[in-house]
PyMOL CGO cylinders between C-alpha atoms (Angstrom):
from pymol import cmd
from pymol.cgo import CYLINDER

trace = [
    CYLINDER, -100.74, 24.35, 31.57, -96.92, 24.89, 32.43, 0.3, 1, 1, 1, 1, 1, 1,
    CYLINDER, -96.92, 24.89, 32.43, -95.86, 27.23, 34.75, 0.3, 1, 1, 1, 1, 1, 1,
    CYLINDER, -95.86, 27.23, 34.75, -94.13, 29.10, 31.92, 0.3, 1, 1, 1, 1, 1, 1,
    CYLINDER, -94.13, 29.10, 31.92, -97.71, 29.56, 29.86, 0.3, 1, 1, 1, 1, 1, 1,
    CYLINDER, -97.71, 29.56, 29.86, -99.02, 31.17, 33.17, 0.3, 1, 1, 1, 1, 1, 1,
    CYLINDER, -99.02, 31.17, 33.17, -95.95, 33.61, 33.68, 0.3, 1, 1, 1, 1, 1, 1,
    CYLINDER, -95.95, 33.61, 33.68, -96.46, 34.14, 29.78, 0.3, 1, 1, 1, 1, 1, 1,
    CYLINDER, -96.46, 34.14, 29.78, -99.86, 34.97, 30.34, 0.3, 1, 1, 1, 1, 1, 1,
    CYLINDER, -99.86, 34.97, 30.34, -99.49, 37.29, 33.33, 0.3, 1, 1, 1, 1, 1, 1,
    CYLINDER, -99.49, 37.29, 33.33, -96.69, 39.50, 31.78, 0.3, 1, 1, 1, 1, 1, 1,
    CYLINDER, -96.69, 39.50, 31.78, -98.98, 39.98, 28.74, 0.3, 1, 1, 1, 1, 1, 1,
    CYLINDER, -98.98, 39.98, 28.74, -101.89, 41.03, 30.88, 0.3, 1, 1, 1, 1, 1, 1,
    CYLINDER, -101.89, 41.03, 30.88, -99.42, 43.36, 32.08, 0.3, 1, 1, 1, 1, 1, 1,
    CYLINDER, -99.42, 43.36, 32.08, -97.81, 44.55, 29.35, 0.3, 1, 1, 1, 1, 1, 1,
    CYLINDER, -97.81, 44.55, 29.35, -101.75, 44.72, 27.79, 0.3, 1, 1, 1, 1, 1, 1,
    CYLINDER, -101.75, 44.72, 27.79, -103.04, 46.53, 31.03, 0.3, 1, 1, 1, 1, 1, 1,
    CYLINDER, -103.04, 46.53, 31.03, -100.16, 49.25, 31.19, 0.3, 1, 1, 1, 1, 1, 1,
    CYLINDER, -100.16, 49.25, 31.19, -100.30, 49.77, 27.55, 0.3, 1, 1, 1, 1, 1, 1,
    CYLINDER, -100.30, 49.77, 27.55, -103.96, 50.54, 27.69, 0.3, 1, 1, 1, 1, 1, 1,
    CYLINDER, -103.96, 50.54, 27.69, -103.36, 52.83, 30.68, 0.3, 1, 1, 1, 1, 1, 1,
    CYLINDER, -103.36, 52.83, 30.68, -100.76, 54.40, 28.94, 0.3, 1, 1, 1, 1, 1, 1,
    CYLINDER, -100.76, 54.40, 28.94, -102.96, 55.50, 25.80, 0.3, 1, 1, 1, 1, 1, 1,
    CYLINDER, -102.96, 55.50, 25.80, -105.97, 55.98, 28.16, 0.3, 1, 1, 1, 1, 1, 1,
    CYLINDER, -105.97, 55.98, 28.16, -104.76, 58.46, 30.86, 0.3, 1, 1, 1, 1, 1, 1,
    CYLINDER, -104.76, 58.46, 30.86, -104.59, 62.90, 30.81, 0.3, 1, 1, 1, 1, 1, 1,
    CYLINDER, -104.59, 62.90, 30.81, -101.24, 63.08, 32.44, 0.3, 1, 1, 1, 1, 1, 1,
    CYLINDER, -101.24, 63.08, 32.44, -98.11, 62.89, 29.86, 0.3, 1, 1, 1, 1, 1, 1,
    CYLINDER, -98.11, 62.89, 29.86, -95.70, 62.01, 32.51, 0.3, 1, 1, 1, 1, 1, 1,
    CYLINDER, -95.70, 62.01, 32.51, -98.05, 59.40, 34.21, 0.3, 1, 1, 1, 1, 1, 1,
    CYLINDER, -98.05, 59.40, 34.21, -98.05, 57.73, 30.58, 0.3, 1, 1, 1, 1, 1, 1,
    CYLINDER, -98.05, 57.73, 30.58, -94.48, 58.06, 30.30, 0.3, 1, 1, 1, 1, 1, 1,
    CYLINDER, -94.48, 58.06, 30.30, -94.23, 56.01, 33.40, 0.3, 1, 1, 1, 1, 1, 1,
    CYLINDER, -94.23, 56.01, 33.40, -97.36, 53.52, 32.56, 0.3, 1, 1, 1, 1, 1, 1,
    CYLINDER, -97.36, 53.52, 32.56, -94.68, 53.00, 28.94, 0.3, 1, 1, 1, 1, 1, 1,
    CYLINDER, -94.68, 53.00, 28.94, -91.78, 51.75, 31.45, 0.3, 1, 1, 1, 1, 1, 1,
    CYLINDER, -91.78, 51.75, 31.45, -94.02, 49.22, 32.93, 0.3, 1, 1, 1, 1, 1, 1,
    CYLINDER, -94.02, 49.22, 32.93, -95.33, 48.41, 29.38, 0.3, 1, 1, 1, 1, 1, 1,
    CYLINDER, -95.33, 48.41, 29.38, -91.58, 48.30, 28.18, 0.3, 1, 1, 1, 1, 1, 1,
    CYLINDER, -91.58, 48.30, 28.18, -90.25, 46.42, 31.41, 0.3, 1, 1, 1, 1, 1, 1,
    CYLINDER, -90.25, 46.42, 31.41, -92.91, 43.67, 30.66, 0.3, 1, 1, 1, 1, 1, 1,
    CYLINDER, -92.91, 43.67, 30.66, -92.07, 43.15, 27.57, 0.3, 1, 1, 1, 1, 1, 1,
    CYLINDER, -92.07, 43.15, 27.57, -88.61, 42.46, 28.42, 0.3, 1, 1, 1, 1, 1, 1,
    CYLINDER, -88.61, 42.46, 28.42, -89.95, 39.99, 30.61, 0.3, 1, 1, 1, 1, 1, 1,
    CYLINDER, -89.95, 39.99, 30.61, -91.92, 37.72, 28.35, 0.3, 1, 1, 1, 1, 1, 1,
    CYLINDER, -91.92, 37.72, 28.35, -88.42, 37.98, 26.11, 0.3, 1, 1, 1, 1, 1, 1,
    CYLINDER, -88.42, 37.98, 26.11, -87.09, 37.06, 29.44, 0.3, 1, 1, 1, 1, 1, 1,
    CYLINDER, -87.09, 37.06, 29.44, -89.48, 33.79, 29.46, 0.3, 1, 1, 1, 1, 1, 1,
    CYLINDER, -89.48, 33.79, 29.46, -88.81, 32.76, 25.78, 0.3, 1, 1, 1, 1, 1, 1,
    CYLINDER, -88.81, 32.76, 25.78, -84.92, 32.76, 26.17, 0.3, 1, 1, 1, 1, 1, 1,
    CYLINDER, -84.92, 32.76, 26.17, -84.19, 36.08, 24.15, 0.3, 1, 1, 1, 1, 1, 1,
    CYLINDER, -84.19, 36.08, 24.15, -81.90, 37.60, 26.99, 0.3, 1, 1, 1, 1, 1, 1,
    CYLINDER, -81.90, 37.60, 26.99, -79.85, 39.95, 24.40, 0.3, 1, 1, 1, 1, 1, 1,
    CYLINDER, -79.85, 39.95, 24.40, -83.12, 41.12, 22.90, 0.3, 1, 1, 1, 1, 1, 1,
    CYLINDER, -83.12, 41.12, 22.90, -84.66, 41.63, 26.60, 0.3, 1, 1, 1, 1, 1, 1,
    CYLINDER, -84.66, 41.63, 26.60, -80.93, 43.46, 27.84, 0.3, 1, 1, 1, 1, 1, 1,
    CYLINDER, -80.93, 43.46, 27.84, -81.68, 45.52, 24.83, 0.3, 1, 1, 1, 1, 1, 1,
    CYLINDER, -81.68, 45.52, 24.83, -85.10, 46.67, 25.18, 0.3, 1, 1, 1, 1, 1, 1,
    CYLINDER, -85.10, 46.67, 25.18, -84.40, 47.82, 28.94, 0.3, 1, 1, 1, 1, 1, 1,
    CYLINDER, -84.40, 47.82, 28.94, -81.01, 49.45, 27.57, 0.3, 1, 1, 1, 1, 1, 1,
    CYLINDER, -81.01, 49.45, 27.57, -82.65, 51.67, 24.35, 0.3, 1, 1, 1, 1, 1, 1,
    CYLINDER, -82.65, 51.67, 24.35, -86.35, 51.66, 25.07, 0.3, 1, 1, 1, 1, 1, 1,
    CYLINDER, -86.35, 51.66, 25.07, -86.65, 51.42, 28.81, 0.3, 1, 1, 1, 1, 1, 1,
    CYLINDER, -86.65, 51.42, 28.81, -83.01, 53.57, 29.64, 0.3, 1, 1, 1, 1, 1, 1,
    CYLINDER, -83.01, 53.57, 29.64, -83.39, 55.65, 26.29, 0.3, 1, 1, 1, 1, 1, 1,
    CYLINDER, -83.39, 55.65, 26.29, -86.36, 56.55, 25.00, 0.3, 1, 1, 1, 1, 1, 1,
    CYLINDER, -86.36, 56.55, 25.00, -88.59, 56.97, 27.62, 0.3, 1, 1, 1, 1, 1, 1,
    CYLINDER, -88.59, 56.97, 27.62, -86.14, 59.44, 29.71, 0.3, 1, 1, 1, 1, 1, 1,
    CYLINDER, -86.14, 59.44, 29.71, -85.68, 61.70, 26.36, 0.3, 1, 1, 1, 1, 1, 1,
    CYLINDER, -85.68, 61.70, 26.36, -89.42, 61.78, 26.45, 0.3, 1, 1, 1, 1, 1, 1,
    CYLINDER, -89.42, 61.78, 26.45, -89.16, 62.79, 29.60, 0.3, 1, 1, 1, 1, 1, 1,
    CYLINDER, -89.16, 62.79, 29.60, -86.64, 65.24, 29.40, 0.3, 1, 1, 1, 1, 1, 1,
    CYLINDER, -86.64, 65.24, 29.40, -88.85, 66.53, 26.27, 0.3, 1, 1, 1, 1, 1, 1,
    CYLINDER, -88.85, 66.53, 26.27, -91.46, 67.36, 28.29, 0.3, 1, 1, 1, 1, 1, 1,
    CYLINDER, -91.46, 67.36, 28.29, -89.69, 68.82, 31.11, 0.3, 1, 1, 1, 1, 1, 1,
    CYLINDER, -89.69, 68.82, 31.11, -88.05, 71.17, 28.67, 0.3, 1, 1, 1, 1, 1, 1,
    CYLINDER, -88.05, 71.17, 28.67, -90.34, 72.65, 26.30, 0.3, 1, 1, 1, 1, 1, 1,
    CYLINDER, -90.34, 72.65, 26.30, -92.54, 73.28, 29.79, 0.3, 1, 1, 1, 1, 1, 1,
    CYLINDER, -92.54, 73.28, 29.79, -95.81, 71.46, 28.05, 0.3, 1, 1, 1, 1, 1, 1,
    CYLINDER, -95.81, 71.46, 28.05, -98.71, 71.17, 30.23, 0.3, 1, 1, 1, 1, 1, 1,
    CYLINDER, -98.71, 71.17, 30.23, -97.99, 68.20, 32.33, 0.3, 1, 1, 1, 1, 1, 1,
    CYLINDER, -97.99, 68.20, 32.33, -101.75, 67.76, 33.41, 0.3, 1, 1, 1, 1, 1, 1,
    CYLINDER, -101.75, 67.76, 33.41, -105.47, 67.26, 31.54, 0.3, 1, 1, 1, 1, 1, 1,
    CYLINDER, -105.47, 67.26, 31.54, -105.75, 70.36, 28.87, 0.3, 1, 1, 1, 1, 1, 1,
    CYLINDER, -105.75, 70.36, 28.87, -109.61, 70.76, 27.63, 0.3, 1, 1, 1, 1, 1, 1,
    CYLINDER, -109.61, 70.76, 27.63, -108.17, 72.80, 24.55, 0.3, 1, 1, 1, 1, 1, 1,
    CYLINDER, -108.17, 72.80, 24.55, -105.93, 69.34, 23.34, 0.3, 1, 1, 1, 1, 1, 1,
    CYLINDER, -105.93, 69.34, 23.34, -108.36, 66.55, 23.92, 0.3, 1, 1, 1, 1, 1, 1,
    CYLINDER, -108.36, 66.55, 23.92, -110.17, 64.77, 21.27, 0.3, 1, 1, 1, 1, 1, 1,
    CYLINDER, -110.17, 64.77, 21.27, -112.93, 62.99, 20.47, 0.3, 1, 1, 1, 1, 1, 1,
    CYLINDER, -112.93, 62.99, 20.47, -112.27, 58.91, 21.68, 0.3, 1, 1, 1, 1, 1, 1,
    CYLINDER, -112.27, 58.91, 21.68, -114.04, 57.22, 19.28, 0.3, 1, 1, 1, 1, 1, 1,
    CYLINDER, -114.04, 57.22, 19.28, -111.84, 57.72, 16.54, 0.3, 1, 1, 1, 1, 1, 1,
    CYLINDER, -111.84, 57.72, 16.54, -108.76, 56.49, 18.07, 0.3, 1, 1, 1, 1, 1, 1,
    CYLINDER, -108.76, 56.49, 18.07, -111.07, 53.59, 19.83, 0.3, 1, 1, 1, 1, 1, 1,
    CYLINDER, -111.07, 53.59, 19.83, -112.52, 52.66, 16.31, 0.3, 1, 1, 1, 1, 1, 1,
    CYLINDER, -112.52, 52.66, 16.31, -108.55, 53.15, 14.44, 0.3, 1, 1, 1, 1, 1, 1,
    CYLINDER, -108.55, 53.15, 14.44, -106.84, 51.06, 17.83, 0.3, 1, 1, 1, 1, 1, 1,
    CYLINDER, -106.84, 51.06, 17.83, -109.80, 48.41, 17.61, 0.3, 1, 1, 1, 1, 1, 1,
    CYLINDER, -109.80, 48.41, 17.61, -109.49, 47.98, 13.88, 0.3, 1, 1, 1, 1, 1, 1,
    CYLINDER, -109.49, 47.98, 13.88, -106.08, 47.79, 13.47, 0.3, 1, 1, 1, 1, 1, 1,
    CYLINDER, -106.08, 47.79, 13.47, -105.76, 45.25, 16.83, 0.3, 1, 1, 1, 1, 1, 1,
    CYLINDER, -105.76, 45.25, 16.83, -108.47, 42.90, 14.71, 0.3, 1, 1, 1, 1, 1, 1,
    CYLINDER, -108.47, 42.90, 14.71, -106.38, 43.00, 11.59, 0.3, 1, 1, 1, 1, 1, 1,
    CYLINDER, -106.38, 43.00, 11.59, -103.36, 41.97, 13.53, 0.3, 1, 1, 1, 1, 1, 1,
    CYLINDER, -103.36, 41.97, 13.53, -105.33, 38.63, 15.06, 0.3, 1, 1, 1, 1, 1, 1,
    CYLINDER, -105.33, 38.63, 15.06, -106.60, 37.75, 11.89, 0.3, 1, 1, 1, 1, 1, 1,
    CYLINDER, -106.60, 37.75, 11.89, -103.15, 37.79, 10.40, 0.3, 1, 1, 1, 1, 1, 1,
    CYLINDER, -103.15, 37.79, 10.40, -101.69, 35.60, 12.90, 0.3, 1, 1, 1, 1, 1, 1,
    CYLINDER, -101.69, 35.60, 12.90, -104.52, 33.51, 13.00, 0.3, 1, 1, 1, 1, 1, 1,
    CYLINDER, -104.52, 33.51, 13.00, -104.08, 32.77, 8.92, 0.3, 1, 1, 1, 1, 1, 1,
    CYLINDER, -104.08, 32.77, 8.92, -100.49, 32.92, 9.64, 0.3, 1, 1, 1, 1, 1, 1,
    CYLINDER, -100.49, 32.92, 9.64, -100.11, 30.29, 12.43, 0.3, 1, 1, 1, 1, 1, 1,
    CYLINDER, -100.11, 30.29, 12.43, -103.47, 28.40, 12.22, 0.3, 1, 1, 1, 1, 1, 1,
    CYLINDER, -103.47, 28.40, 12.22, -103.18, 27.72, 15.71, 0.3, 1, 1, 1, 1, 1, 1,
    CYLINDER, -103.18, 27.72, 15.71, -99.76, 24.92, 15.40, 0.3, 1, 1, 1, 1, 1, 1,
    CYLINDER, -99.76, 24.92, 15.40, -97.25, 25.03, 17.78, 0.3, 1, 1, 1, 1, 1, 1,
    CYLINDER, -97.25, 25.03, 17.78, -93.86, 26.92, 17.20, 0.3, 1, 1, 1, 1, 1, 1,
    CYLINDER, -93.86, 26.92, 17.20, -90.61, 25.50, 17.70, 0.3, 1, 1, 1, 1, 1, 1,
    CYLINDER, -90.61, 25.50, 17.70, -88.18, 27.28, 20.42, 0.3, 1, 1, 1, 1, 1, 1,
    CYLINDER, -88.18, 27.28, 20.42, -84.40, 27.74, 19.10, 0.3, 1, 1, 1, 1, 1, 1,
    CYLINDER, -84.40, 27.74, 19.10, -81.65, 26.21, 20.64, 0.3, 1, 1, 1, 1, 1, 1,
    CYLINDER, -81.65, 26.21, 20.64, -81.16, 28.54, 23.17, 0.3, 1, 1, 1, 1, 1, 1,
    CYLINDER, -81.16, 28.54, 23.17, -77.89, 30.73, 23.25, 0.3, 1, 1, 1, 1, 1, 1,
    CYLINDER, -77.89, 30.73, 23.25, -77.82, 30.37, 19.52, 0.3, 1, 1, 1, 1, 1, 1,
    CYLINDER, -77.82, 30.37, 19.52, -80.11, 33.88, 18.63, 0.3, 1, 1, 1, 1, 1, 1,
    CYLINDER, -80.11, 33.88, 18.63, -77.56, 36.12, 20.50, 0.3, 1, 1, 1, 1, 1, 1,
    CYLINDER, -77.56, 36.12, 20.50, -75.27, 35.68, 17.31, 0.3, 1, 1, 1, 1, 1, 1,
    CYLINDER, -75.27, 35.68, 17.31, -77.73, 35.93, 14.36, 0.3, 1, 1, 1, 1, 1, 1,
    CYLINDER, -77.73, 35.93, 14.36, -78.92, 38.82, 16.08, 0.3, 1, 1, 1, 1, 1, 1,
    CYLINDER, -78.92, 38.82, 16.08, -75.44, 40.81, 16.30, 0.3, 1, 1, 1, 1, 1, 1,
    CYLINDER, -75.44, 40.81, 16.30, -74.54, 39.84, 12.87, 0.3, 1, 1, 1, 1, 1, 1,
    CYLINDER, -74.54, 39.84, 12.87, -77.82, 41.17, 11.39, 0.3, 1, 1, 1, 1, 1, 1,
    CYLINDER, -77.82, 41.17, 11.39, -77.72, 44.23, 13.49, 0.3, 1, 1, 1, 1, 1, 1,
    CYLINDER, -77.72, 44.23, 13.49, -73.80, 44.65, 12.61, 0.3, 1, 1, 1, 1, 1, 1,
    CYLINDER, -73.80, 44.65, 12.61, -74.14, 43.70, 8.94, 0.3, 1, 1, 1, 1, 1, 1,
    CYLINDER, -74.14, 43.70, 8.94, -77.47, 44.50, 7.66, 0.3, 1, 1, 1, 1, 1, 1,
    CYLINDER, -77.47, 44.50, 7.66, -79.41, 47.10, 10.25, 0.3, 1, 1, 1, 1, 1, 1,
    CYLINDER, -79.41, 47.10, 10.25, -76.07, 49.83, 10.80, 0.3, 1, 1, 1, 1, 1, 1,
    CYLINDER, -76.07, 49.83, 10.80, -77.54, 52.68, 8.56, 0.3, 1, 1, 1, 1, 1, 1,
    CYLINDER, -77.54, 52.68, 8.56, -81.30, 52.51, 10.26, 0.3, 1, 1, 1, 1, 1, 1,
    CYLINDER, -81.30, 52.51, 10.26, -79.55, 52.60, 13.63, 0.3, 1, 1, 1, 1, 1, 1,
    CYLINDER, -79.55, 52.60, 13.63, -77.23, 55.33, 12.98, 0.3, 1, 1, 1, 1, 1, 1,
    CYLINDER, -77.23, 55.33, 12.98, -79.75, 57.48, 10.99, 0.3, 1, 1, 1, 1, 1, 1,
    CYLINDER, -79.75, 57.48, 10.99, -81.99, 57.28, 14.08, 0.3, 1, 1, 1, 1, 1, 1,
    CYLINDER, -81.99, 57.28, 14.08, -79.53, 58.13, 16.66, 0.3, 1, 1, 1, 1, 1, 1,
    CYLINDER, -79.53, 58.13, 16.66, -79.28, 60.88, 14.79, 0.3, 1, 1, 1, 1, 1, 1,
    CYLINDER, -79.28, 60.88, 14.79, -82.76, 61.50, 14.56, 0.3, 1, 1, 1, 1, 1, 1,
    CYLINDER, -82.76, 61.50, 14.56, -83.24, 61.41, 18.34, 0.3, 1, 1, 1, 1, 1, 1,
    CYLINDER, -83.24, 61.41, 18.34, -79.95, 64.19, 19.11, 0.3, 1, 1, 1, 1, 1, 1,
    CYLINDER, -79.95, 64.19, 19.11, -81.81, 66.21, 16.21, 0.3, 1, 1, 1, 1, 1, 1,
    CYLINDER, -81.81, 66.21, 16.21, -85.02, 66.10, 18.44, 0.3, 1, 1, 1, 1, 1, 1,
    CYLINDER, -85.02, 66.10, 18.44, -83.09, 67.13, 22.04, 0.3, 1, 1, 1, 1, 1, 1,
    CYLINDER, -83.09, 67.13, 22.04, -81.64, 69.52, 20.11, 0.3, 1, 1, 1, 1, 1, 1,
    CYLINDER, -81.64, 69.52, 20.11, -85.50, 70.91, 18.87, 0.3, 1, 1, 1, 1, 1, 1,
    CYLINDER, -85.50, 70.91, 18.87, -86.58, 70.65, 22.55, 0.3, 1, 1, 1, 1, 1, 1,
    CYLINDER, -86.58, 70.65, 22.55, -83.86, 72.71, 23.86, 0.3, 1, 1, 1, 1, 1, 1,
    CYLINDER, -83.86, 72.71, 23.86, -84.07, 75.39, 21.39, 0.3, 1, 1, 1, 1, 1, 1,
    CYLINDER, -84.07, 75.39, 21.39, -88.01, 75.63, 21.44, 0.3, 1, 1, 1, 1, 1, 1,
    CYLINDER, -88.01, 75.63, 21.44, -87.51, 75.91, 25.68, 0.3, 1, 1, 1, 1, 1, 1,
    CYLINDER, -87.51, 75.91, 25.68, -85.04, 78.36, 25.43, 0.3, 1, 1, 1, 1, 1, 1,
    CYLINDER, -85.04, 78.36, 25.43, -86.85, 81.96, 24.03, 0.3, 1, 1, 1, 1, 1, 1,
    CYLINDER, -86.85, 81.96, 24.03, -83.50, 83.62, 24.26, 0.3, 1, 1, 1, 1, 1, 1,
    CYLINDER, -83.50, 83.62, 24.26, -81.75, 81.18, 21.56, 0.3, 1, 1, 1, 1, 1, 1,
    CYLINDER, -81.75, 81.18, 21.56, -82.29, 82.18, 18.06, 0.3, 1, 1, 1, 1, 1, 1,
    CYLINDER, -82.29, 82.18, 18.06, -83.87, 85.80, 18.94, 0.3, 1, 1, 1, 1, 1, 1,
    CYLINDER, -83.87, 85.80, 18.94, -82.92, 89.37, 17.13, 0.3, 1, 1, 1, 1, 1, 1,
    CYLINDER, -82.92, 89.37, 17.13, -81.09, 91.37, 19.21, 0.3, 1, 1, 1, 1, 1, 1,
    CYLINDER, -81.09, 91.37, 19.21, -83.71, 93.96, 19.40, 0.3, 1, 1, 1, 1, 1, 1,
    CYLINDER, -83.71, 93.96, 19.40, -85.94, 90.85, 20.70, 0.3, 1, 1, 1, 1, 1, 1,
    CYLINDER, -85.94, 90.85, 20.70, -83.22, 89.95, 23.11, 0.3, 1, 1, 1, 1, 1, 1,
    CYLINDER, -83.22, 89.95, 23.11, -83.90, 93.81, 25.12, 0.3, 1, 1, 1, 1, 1, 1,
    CYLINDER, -83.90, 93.81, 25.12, -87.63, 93.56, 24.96, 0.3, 1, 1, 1, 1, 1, 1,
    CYLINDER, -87.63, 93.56, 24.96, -87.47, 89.49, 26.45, 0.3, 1, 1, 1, 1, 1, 1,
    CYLINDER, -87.47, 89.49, 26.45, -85.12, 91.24, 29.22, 0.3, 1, 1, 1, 1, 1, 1,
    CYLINDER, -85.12, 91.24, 29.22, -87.74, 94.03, 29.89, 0.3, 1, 1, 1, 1, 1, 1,
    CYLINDER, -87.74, 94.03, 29.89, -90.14, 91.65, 30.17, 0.3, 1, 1, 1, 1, 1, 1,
    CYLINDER, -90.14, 91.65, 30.17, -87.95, 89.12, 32.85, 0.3, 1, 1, 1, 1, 1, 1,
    CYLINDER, -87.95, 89.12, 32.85, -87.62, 92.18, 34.91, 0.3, 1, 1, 1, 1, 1, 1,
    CYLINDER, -87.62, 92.18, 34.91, -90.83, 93.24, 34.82, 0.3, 1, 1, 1, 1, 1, 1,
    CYLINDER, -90.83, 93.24, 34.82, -91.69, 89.71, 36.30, 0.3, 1, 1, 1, 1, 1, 1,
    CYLINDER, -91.69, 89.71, 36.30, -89.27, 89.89, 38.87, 0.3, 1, 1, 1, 1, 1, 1,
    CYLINDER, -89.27, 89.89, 38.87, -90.64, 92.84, 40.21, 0.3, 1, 1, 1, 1, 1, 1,
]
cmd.load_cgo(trace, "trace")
């Protein structure tokens, strides 16, 4: 076994490990932080295989983007940061959903690969195909979601905010009710 199989294999366990602690604990913004670790592994193992633009990339939008605006979600629409009886669920659904779909997934590669060995590209050569598909082919899906994701600060800010949006006959009884609270 190379030394790159074993760095594989460790950033997978911890890629696996975080992921599973991200889905498994009660506090939203400890999983938001279990997701970075998740996210930042990944980028390593893209690291390992020679895909430095895709690993630059999924620190940049996933690791930089996403996870902060689900953050900053959560910080503004003031959602219960810790364990809530009234939200949880059953686990054996998701368990039997998770396990189902995970077995699916490693039968498919199984039949897909049937355990041969995969040629690496040339490396420096990916960087390219990848812009020109992204710049070419993949501009609408990108632009629709950025979209998306200014559509869904936008939501967070206005469902935080009681005073946006209100009648003005609201707007004097959410003032009685601030002072009230102040005094």
């Amino acid at each position: 076994m190379e030394p790159v199989d074993v760095l594989l294999a460790g950033l997978g366990a911890i890629a696996l490990g975080a992921g599973v602690l991200v889905v498994s604990t009660r506090h939203i913004v400890r999983a938001g932080l279990w997701l970075v670790v998740t996210l930042g592994a990944t980028a390593g193992l893209y690291l390992v295989l020679t895909a430095e633009l895709v690993a630059w990339v999924q620190v940049l939008l996933y690791v930089g983007a996403v996870v902060v605006l689900l953050l900053f979600a959560v910080m503004l629409t003031r959602a219960p940061i810790g364990a809530s009886d009234d939200l949880d669920r059953p686990r054996w659904a998701g368990l039997l959903i998770g396990g189902g779909a995970g077995l699916g997934l490693a039968a498919l590669l199984v039949d897909a690969y049937r355990w041969s060995r995969v040629e690496s590209p040339r490396t420096g050569t990916g960087a390219e195909q990848i812009g020109a598909e992204v710049f070419r082919t993949w501009v609408l899906p990108f632009e629709v979601l950025s979209v998306l994701l200014l559509a869904a600060l936008i939501g967070a800010i206005v469902i935080s905010r009681p005073d946006i949006g209100s009648r003005p006959d609201n707007r004097s009884e959410i003032g009685r009710q601030e002072s009230r609270r102040e005094s």
